[in-house]
C-alpha positions in Angstrom: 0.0 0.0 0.0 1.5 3.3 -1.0 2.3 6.1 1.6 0.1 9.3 1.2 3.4 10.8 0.1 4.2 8.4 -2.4 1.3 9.0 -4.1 2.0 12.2 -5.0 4.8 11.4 -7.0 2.3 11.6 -10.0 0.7 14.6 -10.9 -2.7 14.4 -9.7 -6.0 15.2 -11.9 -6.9 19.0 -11.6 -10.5 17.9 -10.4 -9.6 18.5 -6.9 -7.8 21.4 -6.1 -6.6 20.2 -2.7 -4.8 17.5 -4.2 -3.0 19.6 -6.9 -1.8 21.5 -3.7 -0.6 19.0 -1.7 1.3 17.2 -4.9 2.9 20.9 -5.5 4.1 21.1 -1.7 5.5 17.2 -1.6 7.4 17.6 -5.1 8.6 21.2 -3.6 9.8 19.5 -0.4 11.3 16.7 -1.9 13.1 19.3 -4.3 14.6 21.4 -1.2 15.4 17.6 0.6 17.1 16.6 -2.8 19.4 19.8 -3.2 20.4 19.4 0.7 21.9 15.8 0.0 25.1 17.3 -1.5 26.9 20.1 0.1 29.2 21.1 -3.1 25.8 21.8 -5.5 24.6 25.3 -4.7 23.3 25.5 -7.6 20.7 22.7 -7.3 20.0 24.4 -4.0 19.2 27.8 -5.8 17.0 26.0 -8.0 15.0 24.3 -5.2 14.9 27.7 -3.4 13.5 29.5 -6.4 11.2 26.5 -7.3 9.1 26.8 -3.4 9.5 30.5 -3.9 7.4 30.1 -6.7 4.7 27.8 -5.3 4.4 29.9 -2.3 4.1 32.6 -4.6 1.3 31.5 -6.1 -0.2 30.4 -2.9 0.0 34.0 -1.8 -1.8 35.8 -5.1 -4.6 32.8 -4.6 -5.1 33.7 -0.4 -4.7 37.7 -1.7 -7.4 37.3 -4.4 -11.0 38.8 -3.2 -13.0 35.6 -3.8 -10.7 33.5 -1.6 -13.1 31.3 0.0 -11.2 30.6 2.8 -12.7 31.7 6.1 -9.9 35.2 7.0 -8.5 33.5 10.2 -7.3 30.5 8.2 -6.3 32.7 5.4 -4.3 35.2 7.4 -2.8 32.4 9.0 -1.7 30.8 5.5 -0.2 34.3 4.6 1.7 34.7 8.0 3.2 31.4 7.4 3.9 32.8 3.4 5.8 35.7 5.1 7.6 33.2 7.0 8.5 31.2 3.9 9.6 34.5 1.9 12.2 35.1 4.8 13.8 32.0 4.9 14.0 31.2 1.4 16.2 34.8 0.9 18.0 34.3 3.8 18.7 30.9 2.4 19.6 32.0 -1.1 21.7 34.8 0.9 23.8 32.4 2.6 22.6 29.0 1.1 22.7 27.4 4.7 21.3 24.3 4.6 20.7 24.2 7.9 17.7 26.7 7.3 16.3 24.6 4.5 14.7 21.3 6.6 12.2 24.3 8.2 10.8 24.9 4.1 10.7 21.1 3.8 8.9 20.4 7.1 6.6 23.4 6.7 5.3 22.3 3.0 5.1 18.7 3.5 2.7 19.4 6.8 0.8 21.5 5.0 0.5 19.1 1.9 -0.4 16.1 4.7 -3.7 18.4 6.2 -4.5 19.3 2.7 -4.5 15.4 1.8 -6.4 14.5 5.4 -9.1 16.9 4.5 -9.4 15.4 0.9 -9.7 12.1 2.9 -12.4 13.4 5.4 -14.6 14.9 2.3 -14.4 11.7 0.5 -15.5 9.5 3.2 -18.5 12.0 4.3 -21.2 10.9 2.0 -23.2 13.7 -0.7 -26.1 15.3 0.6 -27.2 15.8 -2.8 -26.8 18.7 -5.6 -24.9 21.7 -4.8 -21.2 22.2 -4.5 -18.5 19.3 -3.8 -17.9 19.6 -0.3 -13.9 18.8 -1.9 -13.8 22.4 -3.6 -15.1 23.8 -0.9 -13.5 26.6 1.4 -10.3 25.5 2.5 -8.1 24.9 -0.6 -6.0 28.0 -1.7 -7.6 27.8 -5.6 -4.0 27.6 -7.2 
């Protein structure tokens, strides 16, 4: 049986944007974990900095977007964290301490694992009939 993290090593369908979320934070951490293994490739660590720069990026103009559906507690949390991230990742590309990086990698793959257990709790609540998915509902970021 495969891990919940192993499962994201495909790309996952665009149907459900939680998943496409959590799959974008795994491959990001496994990135940063990847560029850590070898201390004489700063340029693979660069890369991996840019690369969850990016993502986070995006996460940000999604929670700063006026349709956001998330409720503003969780959504202010998400962008305190995306402060967070931006500071690291320049301090990181400043002085390309690894050290600094398992932070990113623990931050995005925690992130991707209560994005995936809330794609688990919607799919085992049953429908209550038409209306809106309960698994697009309010707390995916819409990237």
């Amino acid at each position: 049986m495969q891990t919940k993290a192993q499962a994201y090593e495909q790309i996952p369908s665009a149907d459900d944007p939680r998943k496409v979320e959590a799959w974008g934070l795994m491959k990001a951490a496994t990135g940063l974990e990847n560029a850590c293994k070898d201390p004489e490739d700063d340029d693979a660590l660069r890369e991996a900095l840019r690369m969850n720069q990016v993502l986070w990026t995006i996460i940000q103009t999604a929670l700063l977007e006026e349709d956001c559906p998330l409720p503003a507690e969780l959504r202010d949390n998400v962008i305190t964290l995306s402060i967070l991230v931006d500071r690291t990742t320049f301090s990181c590309l400043g002085d390309l301490d690894r050290d600094k990086v398992p932070f990113l990698i623990n931050l995005n793959r925690q992130l991707a694992m209560g994005l995936l257990e809330g794609v688990d709790a919607v799919e085992a609540t049953p429908s209550e009939g038409p209306g809106p998915s309960p698994a697009q509902g309010p707390t995916s970021f819409d990237v």
